[in-house]
C-alpha positions as MATLAB code, in Angstrom:
seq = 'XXXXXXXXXXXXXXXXXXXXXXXXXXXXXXXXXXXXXXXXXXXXXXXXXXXXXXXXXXXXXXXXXXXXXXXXXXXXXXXXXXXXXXXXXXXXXXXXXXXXXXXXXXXXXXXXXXXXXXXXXXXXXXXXXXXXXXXXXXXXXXXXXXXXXXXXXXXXXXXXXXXXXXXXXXXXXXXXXXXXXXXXXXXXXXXXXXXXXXXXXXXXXXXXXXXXXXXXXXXXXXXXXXXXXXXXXXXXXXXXXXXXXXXXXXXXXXXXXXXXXXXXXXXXXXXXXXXXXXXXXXXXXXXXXXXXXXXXXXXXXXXXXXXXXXXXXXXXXXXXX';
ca = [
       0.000    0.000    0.000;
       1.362    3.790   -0.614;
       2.687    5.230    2.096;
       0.324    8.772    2.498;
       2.153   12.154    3.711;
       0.082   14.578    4.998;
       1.354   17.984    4.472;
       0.254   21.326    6.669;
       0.156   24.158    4.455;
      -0.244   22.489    1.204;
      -1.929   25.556   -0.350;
       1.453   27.472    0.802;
       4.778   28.471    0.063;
       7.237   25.643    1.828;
       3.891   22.776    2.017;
       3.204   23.908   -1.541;
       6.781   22.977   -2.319;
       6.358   19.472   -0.975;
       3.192   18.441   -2.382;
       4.679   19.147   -5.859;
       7.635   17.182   -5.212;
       5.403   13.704   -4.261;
       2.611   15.003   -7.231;
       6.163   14.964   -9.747;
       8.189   12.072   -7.946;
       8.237    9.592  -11.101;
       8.517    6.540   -8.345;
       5.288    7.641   -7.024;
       6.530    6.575   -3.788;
       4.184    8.276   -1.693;
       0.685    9.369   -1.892;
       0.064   13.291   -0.393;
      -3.000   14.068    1.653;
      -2.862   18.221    1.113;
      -4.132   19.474    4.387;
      -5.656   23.414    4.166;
      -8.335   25.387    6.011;
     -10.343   26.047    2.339;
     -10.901   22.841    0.331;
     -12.843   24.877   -1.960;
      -9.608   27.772   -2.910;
      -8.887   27.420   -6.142;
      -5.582   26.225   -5.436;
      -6.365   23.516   -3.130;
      -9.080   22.154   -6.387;
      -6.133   22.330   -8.735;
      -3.961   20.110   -6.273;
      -6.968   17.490   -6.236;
      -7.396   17.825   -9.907;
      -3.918   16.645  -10.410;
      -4.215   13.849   -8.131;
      -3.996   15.130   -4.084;
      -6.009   14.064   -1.701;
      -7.699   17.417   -0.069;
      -8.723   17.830    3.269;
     -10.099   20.464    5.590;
      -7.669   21.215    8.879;
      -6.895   24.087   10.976;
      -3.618   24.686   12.872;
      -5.821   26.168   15.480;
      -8.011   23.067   15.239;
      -6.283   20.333   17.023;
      -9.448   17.540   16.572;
      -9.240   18.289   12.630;
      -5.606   17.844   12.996;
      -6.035   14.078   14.718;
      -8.392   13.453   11.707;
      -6.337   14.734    9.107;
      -3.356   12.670   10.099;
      -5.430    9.282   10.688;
      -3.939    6.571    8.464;
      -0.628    8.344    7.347;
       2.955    7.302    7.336;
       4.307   10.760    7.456;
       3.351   14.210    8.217;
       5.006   17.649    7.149;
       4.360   20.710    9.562;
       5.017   24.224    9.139;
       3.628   27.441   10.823;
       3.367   30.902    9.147;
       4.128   33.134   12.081;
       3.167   36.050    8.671;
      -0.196   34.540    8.327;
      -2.342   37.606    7.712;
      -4.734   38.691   10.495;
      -6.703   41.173   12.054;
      -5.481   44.014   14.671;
      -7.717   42.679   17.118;
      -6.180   38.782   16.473;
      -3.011   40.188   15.995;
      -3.688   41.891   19.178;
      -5.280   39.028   20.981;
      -2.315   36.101   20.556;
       0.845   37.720   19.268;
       1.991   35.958   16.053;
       4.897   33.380   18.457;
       2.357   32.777   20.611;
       0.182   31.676   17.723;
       3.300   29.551   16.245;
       4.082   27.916   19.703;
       0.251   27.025   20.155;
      -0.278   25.967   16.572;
       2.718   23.259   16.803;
       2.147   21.994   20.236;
      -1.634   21.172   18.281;
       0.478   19.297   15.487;
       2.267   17.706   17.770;
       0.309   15.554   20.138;
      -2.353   15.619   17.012;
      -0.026   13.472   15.226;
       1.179   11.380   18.760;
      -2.524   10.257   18.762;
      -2.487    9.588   15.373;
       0.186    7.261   15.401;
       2.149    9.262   12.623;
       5.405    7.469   12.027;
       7.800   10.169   10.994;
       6.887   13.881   11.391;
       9.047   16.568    9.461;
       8.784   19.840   11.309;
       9.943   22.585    9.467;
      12.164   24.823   12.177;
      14.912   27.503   12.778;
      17.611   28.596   14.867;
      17.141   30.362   18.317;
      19.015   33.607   17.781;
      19.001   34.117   21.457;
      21.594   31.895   21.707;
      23.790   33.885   19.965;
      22.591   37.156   21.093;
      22.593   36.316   24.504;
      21.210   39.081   27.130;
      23.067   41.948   25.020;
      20.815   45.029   24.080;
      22.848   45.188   20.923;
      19.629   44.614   18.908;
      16.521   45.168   20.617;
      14.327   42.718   22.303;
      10.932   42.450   20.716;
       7.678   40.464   22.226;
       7.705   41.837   25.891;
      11.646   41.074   25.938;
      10.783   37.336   24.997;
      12.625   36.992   21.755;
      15.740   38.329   19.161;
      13.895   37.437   16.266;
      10.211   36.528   16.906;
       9.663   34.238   14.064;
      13.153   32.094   14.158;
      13.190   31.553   18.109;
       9.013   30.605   18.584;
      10.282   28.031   16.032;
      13.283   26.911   17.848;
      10.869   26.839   21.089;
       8.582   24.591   19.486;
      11.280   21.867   18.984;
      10.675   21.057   22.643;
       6.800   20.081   21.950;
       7.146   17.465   19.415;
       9.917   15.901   21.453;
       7.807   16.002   24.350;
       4.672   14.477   22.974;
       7.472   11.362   21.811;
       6.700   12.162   18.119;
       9.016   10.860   15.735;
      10.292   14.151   14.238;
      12.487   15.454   12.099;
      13.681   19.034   12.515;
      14.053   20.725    9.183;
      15.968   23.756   10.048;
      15.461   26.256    6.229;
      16.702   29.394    5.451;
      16.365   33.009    3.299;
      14.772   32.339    0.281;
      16.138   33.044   -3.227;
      12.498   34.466   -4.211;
      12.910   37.363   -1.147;
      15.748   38.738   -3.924;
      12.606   39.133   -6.526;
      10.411   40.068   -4.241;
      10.676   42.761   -1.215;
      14.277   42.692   -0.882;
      15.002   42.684   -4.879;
      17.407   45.433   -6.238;
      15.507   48.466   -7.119;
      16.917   51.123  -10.037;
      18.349   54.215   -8.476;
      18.039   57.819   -9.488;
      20.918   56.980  -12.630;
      18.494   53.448  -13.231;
      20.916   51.592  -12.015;
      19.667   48.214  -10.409;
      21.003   48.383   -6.632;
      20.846   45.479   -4.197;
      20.985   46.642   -0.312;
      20.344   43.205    1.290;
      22.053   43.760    4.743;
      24.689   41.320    5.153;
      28.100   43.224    4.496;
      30.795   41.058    3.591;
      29.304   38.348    4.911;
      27.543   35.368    3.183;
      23.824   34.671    3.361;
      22.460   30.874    2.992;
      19.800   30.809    0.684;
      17.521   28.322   -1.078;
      14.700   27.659   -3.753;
      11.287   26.991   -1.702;
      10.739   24.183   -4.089;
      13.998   23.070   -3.535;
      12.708   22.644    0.557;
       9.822   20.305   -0.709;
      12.220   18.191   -2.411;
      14.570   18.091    0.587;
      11.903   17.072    2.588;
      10.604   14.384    0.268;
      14.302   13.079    0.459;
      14.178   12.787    3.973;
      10.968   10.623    4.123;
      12.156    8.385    1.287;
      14.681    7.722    3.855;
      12.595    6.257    6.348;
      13.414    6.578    9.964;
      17.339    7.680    9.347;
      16.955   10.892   10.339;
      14.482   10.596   12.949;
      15.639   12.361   16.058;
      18.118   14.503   13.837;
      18.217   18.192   12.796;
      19.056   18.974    9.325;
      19.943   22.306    8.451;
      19.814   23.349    4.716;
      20.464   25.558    1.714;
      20.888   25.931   -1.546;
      23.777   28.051   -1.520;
      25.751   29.963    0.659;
      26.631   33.789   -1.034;
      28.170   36.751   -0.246;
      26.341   40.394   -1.790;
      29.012   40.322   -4.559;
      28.027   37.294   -5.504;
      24.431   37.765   -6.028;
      24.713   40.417   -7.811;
      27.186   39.129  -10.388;
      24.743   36.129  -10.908;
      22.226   38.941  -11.343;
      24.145   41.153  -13.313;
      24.902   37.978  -15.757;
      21.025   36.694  -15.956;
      19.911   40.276  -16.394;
      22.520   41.416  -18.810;
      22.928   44.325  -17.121;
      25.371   45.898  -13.917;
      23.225   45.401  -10.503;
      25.390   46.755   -7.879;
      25.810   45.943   -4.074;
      25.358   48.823   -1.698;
      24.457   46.849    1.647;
      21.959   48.825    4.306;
      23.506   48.999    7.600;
      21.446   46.906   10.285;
      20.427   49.821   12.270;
      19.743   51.648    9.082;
      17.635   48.591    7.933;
      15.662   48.907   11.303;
      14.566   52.344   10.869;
      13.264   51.724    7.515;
       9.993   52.017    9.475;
       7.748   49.336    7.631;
       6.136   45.973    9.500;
       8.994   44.226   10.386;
      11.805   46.278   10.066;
      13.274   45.757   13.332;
      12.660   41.873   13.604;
      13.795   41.481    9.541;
      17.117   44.073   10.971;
      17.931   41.652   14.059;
      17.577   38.561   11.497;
      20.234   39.979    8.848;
      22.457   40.703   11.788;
      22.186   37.281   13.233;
      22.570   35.828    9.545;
      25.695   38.092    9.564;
      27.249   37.388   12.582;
      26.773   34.052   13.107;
      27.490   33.192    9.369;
      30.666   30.900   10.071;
      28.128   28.674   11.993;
      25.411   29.388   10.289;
      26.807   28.007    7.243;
      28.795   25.164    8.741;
      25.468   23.656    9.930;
      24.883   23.437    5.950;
      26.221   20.891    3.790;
      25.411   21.015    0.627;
      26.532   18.177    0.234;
      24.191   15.916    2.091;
      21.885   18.446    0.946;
      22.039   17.372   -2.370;
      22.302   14.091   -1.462;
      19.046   14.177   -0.451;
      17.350   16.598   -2.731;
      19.979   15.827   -6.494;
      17.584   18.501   -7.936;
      19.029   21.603   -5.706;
      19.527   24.344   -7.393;
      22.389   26.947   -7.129;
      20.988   30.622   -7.485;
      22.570   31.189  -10.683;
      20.351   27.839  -12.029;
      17.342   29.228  -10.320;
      17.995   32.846  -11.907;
      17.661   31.009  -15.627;
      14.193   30.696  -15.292;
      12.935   33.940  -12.809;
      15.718   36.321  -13.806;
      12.915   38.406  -15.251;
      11.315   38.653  -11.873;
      14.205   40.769  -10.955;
      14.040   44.057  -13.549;
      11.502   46.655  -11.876;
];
């Protein structure tokens, strides 16, 4: 019988990623059960149009979760600490909170269900490299460095404690942030100009499909890397570098004139401070940061990874504004 992962988020950017991966996967090894709150999106009818099996559950919804998950091998779990909401939600349960609630529900959801192998899609806790110091601010009440990496890291602690079977797949920056908020912009000569805070220093970056196939590589593996983290990327890349692979894909000079982190943080938008502390972690901490990543065993499991440059080939035109 096929083995059936359930995936959280299917709908999404990092689920999304996986349910194409088993939908493509020539072996047809698994079968995917694509788990969102609206069946009836028009994403989630393409997905069972093309062969998914769709199913109505709610992060927030703990019973739906048990029922999603009954009779599957495997289950991937992600949180969007983003997910859009209203002041008065926002207001109500800040966005961690939300996160840490939201996995402890995954969690001992898939414990009763008797999931085999759970794949929980994590980060780093930038506290631990921050420490006490009031070198970047303290956000959430003084609770966290970087709200949306250290709920993450937090949550860790509730799938091992409900004796879940777990993986702990620790991503990264994305190569689409570079087309999308944080992609150069043309200055007052029309010049393309990146700013991405990072210095000298290199930032690990991936493909979000690229995560789905990772992840699909890791339950293909069976219980190997149960109890393990695995950190991953697609590449690790200084400023310069991006912007030569850009400059080359675009056929045109993009050049790097890095924001400051405190200049980043007064940018003023949503964010600005928490996205600020995360470059300067990323920047920091990038000798560690990148030793946790081997490409190599990432590509081992995932032979499809692509480097930026390969990724470029098909979205470069996502980058001229």
């Amino acid at each position: 019988m096929t083995k059936i992962i359930a995936v959280v988020g299917a709908t999404g950017i990092q689920g999304g990623g996986l349910v194409e991966a088993i939908l493509a996967d020539p072996d047809r090894g698994f079968a995917v059960r694509a788990l969102t709150r609206d069946p009836r999106s028009a994403r989630a009818e393409e997905l069972a149009a093309r062969g998914a099996e769709v199913v109505a559950a709610d992060l927030d919804d703990q019973d739906s979760l048990r029922k999603a998950f009954d009779g599957v091998y495997g289950a991937f779990v992600v949180t969007n600490y983003f997910a859009e909401r209203s002041p008065a939600e926002a207001a109500a349960r800040p966005a961690a909170d939300m996160e840490l609630e939201q996995a402890g529900n995954a969690a001992r959801a898939a414990r009763d269900a008797g999931v085999q192998h759970v794949i929980w899609s994590t980060l780093e806790d930038t506290r631990q490299h921050f420490g006490d110091t009031d070198r970047v601010p303290s956000l959430d009440d003084g609770r966290y460095k970087v709200p949306h990496f250290d709920a993450k890291s937090e949550a860790d602690d509730l799938f091992r404690a409900a004796g879940v079977p777990t993986t702990f797949l620790r991503t990264t920056f994305y190569y689409e942030n570079l087309t999308d908020a944080l992609a150069p912009v043309r200055d007052a000569d029309g010049q393309l100009v990146l700013t991405l805070p990072m210095g000298d220093s290199p930032i690990n970056a991936i493909a979000v499909e690229d995560i789905g196939r990772t992840a699909l590589g890791i339950f293909r593996r069976g219980r190997e890397y149960v109890g393990k983290v695995i950190a991953i990327a697609g590449e690790h890349l200084t400023g310069e570098q991006i912007v030569a692979a850009m400059s080359e894909a675009l056929g045109e000079p993009v050049r790097y004139e890095p924001h400051g982190w405190d200049e980043f943080r007064a940018l003023g938008f949503p964010g600005a401070v928490e996205f600020g502390n995360m470059f300067q972690y990323y920047a920091e901490n990038a000798e560690q940061f990148t030793s946790d990543r081997d490409l190599d065993v990432v590509r081992e499991l995932n032979p499809q990874l692509q480097s930026f440059r390969e990724w470029l080939k098909v979205h470069h035109t996502d980058l001229a504004r």
